[in-house]
PASEBA-1860 file (N, C-alpha, C; in nm, 3 decimals):
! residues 241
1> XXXXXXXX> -7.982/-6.856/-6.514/-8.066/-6.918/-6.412/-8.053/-7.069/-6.422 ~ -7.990/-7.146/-6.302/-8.020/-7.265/-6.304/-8.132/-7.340/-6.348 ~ -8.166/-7.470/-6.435/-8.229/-7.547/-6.487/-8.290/-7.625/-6.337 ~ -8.421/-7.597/-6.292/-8.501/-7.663/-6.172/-8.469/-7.840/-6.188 ~ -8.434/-7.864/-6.025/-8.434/-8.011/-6.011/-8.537/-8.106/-6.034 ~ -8.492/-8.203/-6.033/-8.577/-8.324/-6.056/-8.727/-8.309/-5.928 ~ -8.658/-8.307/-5.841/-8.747/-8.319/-5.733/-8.827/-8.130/-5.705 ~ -8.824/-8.056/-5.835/-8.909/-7.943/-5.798/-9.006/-7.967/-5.971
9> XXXXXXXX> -8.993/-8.099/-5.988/-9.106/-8.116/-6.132/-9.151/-8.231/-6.086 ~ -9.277/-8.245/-5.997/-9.337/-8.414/-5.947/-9.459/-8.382/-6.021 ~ -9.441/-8.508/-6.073/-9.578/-8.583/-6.128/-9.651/-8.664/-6.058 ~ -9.806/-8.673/-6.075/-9.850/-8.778/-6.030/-9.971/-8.827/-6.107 ~ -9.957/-8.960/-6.120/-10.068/-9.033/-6.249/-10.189/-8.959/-6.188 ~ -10.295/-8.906/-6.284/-10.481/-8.904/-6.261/-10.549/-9.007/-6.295 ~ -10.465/-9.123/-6.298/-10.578/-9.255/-6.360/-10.448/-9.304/-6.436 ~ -10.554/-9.399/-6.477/-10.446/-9.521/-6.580/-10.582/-9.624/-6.669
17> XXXXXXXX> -10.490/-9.658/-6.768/-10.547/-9.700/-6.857/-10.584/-9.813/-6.841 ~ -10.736/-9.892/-6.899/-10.811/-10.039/-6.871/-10.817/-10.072/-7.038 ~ -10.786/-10.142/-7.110/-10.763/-10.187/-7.285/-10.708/-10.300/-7.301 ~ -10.772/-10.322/-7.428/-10.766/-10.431/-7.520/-10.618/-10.502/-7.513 ~ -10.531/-10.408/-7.472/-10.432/-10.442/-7.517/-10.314/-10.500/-7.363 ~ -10.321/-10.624/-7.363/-10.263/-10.656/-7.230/-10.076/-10.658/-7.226 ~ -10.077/-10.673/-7.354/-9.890/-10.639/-7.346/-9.899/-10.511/-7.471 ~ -9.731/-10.511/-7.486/-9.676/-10.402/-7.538/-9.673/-10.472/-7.720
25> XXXXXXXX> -9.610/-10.595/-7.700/-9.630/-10.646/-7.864/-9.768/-10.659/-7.948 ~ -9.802/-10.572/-8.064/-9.899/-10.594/-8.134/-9.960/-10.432/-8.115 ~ -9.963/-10.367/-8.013/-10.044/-10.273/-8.019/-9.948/-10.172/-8.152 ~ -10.059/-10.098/-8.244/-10.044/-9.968/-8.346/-9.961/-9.899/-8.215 ~ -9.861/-9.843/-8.369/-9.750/-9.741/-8.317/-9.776/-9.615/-8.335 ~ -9.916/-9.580/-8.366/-9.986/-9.453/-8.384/-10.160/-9.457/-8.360 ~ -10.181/-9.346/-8.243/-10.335/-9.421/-8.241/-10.459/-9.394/-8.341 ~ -10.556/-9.439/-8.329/-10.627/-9.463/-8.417/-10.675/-9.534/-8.560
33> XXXXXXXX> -10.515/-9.581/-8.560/-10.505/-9.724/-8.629/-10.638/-9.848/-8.642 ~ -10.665/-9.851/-8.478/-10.729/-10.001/-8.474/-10.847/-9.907/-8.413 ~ -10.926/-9.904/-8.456/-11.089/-9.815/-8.424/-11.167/-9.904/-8.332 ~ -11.132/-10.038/-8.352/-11.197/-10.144/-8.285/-11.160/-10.139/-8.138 ~ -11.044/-10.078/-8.145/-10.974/-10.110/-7.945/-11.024/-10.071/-7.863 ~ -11.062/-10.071/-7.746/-11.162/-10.048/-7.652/-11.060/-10.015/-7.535 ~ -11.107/-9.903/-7.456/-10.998/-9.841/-7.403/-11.104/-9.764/-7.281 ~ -11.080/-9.779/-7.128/-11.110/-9.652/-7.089/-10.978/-9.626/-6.966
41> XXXXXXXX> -11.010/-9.482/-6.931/-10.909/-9.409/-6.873/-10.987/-9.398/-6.724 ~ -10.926/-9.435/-6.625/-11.036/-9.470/-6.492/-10.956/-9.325/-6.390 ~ -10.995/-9.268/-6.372/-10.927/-9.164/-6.304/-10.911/-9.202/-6.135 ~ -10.801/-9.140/-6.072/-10.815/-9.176/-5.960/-10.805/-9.049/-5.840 ~ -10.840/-9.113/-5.700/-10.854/-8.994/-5.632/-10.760/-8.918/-5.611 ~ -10.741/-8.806/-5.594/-10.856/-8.721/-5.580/-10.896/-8.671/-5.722 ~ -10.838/-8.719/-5.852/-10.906/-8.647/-5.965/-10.996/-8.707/-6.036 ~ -11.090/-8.804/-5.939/-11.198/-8.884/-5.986/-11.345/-8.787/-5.935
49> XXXXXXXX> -11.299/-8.654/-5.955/-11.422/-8.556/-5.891/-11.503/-8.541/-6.037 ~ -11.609/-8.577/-6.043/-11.679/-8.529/-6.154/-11.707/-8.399/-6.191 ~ -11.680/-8.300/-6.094/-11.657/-8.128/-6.116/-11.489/-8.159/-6.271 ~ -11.415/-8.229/-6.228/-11.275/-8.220/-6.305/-11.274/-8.252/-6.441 ~ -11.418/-8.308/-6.512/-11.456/-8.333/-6.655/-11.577/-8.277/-6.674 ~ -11.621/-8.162/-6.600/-11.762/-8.067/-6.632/-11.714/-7.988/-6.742 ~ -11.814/-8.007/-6.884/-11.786/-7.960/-6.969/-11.710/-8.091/-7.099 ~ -11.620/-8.185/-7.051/-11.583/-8.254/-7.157/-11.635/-8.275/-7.240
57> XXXXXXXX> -11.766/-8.318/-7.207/-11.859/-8.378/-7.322/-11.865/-8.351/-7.457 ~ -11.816/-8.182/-7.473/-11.895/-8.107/-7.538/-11.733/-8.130/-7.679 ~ -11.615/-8.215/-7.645/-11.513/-8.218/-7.698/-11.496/-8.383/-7.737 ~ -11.499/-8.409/-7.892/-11.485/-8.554/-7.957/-11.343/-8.599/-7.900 ~ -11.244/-8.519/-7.917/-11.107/-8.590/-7.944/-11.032/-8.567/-7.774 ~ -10.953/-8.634/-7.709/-10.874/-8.565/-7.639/-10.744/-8.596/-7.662 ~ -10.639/-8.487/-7.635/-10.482/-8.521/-7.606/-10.468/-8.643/-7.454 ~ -10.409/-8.723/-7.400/-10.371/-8.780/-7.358/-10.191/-8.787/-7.300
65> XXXXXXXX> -10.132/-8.750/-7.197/-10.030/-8.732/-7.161/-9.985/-8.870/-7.070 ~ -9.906/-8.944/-7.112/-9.886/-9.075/-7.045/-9.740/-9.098/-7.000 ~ -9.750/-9.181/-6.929/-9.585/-9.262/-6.905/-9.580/-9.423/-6.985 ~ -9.425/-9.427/-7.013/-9.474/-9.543/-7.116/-9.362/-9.655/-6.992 ~ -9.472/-9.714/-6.944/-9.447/-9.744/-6.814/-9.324/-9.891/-6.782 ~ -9.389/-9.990/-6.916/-9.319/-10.050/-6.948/-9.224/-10.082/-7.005 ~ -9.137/-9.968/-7.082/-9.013/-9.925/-7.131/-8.896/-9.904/-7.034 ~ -8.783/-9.969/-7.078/-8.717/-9.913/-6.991/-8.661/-9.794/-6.955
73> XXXXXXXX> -8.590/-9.731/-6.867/-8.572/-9.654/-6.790/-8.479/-9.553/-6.877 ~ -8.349/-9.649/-6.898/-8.229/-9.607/-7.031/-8.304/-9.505/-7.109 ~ -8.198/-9.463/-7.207/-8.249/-9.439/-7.320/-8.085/-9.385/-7.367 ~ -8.128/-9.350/-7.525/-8.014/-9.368/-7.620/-8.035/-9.240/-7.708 ~ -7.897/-9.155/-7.765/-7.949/-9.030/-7.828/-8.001/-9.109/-8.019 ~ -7.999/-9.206/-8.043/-8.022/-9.291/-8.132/-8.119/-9.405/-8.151 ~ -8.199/-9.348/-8.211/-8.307/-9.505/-8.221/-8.315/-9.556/-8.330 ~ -8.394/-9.659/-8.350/-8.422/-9.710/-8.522/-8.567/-9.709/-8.519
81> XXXXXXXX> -8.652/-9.619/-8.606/-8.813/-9.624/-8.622/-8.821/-9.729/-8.701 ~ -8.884/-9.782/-8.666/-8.959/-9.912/-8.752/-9.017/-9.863/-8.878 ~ -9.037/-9.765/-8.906/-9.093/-9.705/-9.091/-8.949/-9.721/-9.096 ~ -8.813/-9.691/-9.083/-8.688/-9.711/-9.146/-8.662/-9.841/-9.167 ~ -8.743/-9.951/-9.131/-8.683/-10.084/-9.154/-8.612/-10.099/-9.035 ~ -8.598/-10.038/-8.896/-8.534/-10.083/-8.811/-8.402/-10.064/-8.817 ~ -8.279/-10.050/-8.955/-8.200/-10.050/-8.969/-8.108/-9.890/-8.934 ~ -8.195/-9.809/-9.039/-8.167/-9.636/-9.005/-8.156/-9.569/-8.877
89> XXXXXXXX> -8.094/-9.523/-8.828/-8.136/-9.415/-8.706/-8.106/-9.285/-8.711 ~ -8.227/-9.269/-8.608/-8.235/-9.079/-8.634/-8.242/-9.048/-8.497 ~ -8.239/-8.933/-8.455/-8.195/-8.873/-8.309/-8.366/-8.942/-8.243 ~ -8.338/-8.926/-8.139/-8.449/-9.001/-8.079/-8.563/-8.868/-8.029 ~ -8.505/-8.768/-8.039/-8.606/-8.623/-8.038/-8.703/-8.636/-8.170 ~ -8.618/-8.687/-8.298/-8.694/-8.677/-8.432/-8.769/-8.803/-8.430 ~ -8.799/-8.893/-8.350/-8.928/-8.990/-8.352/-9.001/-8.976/-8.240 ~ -9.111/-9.079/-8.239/-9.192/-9.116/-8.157/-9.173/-9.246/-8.054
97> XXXXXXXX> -8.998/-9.274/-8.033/-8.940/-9.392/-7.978/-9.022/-9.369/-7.811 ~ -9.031/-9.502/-7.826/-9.078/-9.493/-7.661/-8.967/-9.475/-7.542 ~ -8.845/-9.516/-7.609/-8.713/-9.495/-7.500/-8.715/-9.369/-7.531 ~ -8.750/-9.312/-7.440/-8.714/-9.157/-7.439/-8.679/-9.100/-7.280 ~ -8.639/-9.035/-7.258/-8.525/-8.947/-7.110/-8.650/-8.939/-6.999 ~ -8.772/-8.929/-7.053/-8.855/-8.913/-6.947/-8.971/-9.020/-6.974 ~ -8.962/-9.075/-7.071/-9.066/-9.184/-7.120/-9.221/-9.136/-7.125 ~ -9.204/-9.024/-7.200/-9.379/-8.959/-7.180/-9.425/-8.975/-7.373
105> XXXXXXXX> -9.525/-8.982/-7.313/-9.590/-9.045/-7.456/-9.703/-8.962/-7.468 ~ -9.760/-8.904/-7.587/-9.886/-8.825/-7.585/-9.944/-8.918/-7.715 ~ -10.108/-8.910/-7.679/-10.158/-9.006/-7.748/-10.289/-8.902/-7.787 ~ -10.379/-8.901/-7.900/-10.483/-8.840/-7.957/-10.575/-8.947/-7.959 ~ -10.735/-8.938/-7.859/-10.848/-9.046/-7.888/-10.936/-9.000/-7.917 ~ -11.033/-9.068/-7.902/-11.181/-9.052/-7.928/-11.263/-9.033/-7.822 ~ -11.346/-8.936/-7.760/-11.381/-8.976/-7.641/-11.496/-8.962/-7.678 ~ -11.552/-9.130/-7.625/-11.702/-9.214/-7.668/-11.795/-9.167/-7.537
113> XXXXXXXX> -11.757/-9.147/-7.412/-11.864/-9.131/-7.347/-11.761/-9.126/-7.198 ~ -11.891/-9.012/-7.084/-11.824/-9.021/-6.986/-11.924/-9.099/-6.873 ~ -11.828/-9.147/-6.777/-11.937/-9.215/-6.671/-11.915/-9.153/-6.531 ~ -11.973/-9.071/-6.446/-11.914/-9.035/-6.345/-12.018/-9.082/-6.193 ~ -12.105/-9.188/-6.222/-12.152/-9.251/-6.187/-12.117/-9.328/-5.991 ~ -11.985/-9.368/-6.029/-11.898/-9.387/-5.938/-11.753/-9.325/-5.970 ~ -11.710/-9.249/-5.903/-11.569/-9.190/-5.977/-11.617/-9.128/-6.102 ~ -11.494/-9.161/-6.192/-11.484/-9.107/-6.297/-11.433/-9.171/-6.386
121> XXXXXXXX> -11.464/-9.242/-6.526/-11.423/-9.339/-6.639/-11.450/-9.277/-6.749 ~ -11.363/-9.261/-6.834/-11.367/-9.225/-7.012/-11.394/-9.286/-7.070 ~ -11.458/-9.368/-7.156/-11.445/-9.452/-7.259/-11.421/-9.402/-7.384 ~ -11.301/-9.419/-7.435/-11.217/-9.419/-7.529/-11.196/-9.519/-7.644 ~ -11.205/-9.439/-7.777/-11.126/-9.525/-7.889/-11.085/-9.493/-7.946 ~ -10.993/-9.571/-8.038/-10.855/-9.578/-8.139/-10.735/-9.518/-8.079 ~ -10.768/-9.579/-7.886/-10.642/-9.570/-7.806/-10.506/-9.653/-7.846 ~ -10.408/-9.665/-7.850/-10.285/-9.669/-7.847/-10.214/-9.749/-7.766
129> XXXXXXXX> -10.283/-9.771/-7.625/-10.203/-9.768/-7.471/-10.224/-9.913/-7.410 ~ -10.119/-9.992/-7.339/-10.101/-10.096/-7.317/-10.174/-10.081/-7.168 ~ -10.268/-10.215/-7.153/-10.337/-10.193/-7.052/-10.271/-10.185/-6.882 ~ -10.333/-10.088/-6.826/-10.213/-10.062/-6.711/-10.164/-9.910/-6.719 ~ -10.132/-9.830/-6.868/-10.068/-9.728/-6.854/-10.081/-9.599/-6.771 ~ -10.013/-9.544/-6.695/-10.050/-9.438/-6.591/-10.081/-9.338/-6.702 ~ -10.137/-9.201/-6.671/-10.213/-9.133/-6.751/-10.180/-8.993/-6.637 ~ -10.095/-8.926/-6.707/-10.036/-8.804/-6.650/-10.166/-8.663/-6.657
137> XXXXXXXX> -10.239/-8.666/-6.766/-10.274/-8.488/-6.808/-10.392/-8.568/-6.939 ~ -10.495/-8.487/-6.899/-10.641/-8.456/-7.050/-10.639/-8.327/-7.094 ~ -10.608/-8.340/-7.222/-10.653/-8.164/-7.239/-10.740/-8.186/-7.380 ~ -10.824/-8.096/-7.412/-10.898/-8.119/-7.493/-10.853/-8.106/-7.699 ~ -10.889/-8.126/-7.757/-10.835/-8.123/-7.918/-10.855/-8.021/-7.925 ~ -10.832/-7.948/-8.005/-10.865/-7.850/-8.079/-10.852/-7.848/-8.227 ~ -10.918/-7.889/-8.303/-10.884/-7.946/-8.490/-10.826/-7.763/-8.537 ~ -10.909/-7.673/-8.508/-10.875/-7.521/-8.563/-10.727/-7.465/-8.527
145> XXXXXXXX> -10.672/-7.517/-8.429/-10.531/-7.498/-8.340/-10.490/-7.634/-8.389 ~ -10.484/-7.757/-8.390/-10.389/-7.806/-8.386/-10.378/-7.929/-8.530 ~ -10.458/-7.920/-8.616/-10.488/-7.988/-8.738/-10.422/-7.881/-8.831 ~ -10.258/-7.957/-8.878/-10.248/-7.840/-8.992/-10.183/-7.938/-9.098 ~ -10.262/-7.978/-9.191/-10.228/-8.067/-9.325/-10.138/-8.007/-9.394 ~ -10.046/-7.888/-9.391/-9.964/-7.837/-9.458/-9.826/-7.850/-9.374 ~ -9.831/-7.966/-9.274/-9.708/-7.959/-9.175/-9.645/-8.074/-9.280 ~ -9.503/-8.088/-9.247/-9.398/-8.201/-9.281/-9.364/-8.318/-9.201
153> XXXXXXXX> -9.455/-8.390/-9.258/-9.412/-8.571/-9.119/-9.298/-8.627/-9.168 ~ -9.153/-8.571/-9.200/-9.055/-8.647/-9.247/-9.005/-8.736/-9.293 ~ -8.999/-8.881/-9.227/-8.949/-9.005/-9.292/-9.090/-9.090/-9.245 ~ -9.207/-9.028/-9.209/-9.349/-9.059/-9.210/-9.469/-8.993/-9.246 ~ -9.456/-9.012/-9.382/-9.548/-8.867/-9.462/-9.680/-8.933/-9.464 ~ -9.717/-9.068/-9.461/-9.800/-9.094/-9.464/-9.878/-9.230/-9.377 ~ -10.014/-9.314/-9.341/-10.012/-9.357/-9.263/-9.922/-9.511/-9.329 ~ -9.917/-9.643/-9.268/-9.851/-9.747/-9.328/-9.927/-9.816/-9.366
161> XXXXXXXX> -9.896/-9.850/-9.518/-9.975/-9.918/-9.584/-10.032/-10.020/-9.496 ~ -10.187/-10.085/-9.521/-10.195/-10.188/-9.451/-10.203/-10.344/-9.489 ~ -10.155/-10.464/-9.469/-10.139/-10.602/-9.548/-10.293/-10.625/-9.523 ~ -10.309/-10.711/-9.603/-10.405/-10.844/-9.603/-10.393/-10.887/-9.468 ~ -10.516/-10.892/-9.404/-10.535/-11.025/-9.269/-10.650/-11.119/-9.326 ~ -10.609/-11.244/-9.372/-10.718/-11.331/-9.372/-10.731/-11.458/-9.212 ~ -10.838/-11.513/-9.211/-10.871/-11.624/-9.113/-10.909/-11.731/-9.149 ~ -10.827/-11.828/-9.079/-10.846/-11.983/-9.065/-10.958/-12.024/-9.032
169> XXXXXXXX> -11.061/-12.116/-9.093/-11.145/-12.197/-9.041/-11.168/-12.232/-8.899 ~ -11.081/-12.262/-8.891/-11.048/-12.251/-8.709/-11.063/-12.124/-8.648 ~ -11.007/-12.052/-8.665/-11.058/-11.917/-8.576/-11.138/-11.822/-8.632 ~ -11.208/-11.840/-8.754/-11.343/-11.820/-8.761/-11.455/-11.900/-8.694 ~ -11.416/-11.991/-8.661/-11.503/-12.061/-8.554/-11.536/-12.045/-8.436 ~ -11.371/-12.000/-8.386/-11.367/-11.950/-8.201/-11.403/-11.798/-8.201 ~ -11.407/-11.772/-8.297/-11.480/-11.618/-8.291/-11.620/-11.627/-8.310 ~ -11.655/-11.703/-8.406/-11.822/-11.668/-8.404/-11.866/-11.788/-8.269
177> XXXXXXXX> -11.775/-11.883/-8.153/-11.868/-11.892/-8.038/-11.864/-11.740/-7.952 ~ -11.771/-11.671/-7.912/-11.805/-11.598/-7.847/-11.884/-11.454/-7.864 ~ -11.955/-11.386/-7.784/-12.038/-11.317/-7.796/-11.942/-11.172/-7.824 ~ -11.859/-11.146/-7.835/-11.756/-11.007/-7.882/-11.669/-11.056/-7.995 ~ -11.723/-11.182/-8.044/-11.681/-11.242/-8.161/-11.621/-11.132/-8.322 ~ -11.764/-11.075/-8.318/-11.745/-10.919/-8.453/-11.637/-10.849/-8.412 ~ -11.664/-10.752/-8.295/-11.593/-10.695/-8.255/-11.401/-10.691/-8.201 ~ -11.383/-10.849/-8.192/-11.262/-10.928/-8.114/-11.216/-10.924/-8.321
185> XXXXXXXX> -11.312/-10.942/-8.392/-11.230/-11.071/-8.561/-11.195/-10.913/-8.580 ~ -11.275/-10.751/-8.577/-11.220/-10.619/-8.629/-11.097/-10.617/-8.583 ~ -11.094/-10.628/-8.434/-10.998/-10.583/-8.349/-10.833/-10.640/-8.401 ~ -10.855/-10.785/-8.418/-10.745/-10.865/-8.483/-10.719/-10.821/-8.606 ~ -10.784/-10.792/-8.663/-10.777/-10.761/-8.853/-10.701/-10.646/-8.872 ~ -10.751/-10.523/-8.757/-10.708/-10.377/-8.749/-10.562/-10.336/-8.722 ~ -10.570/-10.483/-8.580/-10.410/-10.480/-8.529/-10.299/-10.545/-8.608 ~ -10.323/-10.656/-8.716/-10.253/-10.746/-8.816/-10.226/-10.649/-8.900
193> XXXXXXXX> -10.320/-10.619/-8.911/-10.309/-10.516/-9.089/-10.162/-10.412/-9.069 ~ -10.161/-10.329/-8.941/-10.029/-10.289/-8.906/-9.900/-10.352/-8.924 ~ -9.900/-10.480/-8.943/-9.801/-10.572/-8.964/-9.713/-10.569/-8.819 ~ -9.674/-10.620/-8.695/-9.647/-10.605/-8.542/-9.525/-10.685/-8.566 ~ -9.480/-10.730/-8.673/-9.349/-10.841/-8.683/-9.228/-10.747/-8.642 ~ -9.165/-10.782/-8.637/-8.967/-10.666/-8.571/-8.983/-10.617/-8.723 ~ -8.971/-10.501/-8.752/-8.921/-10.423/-8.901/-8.798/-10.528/-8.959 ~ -8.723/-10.640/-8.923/-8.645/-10.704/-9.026/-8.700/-10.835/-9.052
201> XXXXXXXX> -8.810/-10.868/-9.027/-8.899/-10.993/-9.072/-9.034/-10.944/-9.154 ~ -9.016/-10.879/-9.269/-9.097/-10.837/-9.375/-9.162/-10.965/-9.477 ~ -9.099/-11.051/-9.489/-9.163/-11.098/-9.633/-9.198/-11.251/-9.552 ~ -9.219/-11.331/-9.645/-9.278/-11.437/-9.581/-9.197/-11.575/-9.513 ~ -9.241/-11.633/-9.412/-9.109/-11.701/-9.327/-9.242/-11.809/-9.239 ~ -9.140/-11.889/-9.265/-9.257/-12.010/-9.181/-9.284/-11.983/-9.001 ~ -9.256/-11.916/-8.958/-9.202/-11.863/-8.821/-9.408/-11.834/-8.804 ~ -9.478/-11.869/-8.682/-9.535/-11.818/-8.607/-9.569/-11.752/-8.497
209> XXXXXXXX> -9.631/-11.660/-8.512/-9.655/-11.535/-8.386/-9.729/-11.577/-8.320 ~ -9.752/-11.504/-8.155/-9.838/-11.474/-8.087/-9.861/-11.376/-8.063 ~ -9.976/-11.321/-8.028/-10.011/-11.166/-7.968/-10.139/-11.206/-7.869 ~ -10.152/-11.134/-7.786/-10.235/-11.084/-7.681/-10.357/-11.030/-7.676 ~ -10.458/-11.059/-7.745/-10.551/-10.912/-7.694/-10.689/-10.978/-7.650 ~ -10.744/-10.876/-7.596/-10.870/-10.879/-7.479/-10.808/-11.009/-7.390 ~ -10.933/-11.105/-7.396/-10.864/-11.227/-7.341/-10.806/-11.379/-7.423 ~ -10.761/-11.337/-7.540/-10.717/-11.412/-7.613/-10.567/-11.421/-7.653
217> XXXXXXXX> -10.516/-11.569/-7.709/-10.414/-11.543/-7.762/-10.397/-11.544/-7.920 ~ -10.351/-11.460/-8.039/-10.365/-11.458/-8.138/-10.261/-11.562/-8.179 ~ -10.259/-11.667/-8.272/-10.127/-11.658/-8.360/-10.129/-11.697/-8.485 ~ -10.075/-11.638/-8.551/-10.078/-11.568/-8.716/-9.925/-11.564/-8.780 ~ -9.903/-11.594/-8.905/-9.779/-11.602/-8.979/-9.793/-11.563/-9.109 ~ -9.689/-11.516/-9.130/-9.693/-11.412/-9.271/-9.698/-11.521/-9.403 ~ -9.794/-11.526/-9.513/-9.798/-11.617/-9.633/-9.783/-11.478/-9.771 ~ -9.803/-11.569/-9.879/-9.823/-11.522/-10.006/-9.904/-11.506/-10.020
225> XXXXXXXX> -9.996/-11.356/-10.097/-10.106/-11.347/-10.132/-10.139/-11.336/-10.267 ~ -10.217/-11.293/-10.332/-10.231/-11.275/-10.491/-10.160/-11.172/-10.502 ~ -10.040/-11.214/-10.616/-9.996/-11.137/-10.680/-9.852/-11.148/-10.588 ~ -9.824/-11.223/-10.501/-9.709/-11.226/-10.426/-9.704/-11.108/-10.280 ~ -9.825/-11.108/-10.307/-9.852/-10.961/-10.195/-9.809/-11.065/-10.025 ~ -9.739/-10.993/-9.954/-9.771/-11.045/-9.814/-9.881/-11.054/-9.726 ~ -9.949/-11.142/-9.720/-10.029/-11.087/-9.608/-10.042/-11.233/-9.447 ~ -10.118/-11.116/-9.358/-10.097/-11.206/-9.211/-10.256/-11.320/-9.217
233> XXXXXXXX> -10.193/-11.429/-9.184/-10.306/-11.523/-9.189/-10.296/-11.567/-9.018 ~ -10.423/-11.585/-8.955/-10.483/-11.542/-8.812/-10.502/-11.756/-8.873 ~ -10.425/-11.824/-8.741/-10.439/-11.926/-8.724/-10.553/-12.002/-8.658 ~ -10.498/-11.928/-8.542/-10.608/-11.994/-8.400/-10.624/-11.883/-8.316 ~ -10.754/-11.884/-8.263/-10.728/-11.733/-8.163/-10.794/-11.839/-8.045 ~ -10.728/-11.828/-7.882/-10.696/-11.934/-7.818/-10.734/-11.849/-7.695 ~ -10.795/-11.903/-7.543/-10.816/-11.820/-7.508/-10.653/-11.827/-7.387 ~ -10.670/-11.763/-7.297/-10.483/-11.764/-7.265/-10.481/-11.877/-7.144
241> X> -10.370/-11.927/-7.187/-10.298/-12.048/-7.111/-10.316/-12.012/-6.989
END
């Protein structure tokens, strides 16, 4: 039996994602990383019927089915995961590369609360998703079905260690004026601690970053810590140009 065409498998987004996270650099490469990220999923018509989440409530976690929208199109039977140092590659079926043949991404959250008020909005955390992302499919967790600690995560057995984030005088300052100040210094600390540098800029280098999040710009550069440990020191957090 012939393999069905392209045009007899249509998708169409139910919403798209509103988050912390306004580009693709800096966001965790696994969710629930940054607990702090603030995320909701805004559904759209016609699946903004509040009959279409009767019952959610009653479920903490959901699966999440996405397009990873801002990736390109390409893709390669070879990638390099960033736990390899960037250098290794493994078939691109055996990671979680975002270049992938159809660019679908499944993500595991938290679901904090529903609003169906007007439409329909999730509020979500320890989302994953760059703000903007279309949002294909919800289906609910199941920990008894789908939690099995005796599975094999291969060349990612465990989560990645996390560095030191300390803060500058200076942007302990621009954080405690604004009023999401706590919440914005977690958010930075959660997303640093991941370390967001390219996998071949590991150790320490006078080179400074920027990153993106809520409405700020971060930038932070890798120093020496006790004991020669690396860690990310948060310069100035700026609000965007």
């Amino acid at each position: 039996m012939p393999a069905p065409s392209a045009a007899a498998l249509p998708m169409t987004p139910i919403g798209h994602i509103a988050s912390d996270f306004p580009d693709k650099f800096g966001i965790p490469r696994q969710p629930g990383l940054a607990e702090a990220a603030r995320a909701r999923l805004v559904l759209a018509p016609p699946f903004d019927d509040p009959l279409a989440v009767r019952g959610l409530e009653a479920f903490s976690h959901l699966w999440l089915t996405f397009v990873f929208h801002l990736s390109p199109e390409r893709w390669t039977p070879l990638v390099r995961p960033p736990r390899l140092g960037g250098n290794a590659r493994v078939g691109v079926f055996a990671s979680r590369s975002t270049h992938r043949p159809n660019r679908l991404g499944l993500s595991l959250v938290e679901l904090v609360a529903i609003d169906t008020r007007a439409g329909v909005s999730l509020t979500l955390r320890g989302a994953d998703l760059v703000d903007g992302t279309p949002v294909l499919d919800i289906k609910p967790y199941l920990p008894w079905a789908e939690a099995r600690p005796e599975a094999r995560a291969g060349f990612a057995p465990a989560a990645p260690p996390a560095l030191p984030v300390t803060f500058t005088a200076e942007a302990e300052a621009a954080l405690a004026a604004r009023t999401d100040g706590d919440t914005l210094r977690a958010l930075i600390a959660q997303v640093l601690a991941q370390d967001p540098r390219p996998a071949y800029r590991k150790g320490t280098e006078d080179r400074i970053y920027g990153l993106r999040l809520r409405d700020v710009d971060v930038r932070f550069r890798a120093v020496a810590g006790e004991n020669g440990i690396v860690q990310l020191r948060v310069l100035m957090v700026v609000p965007w140009a």
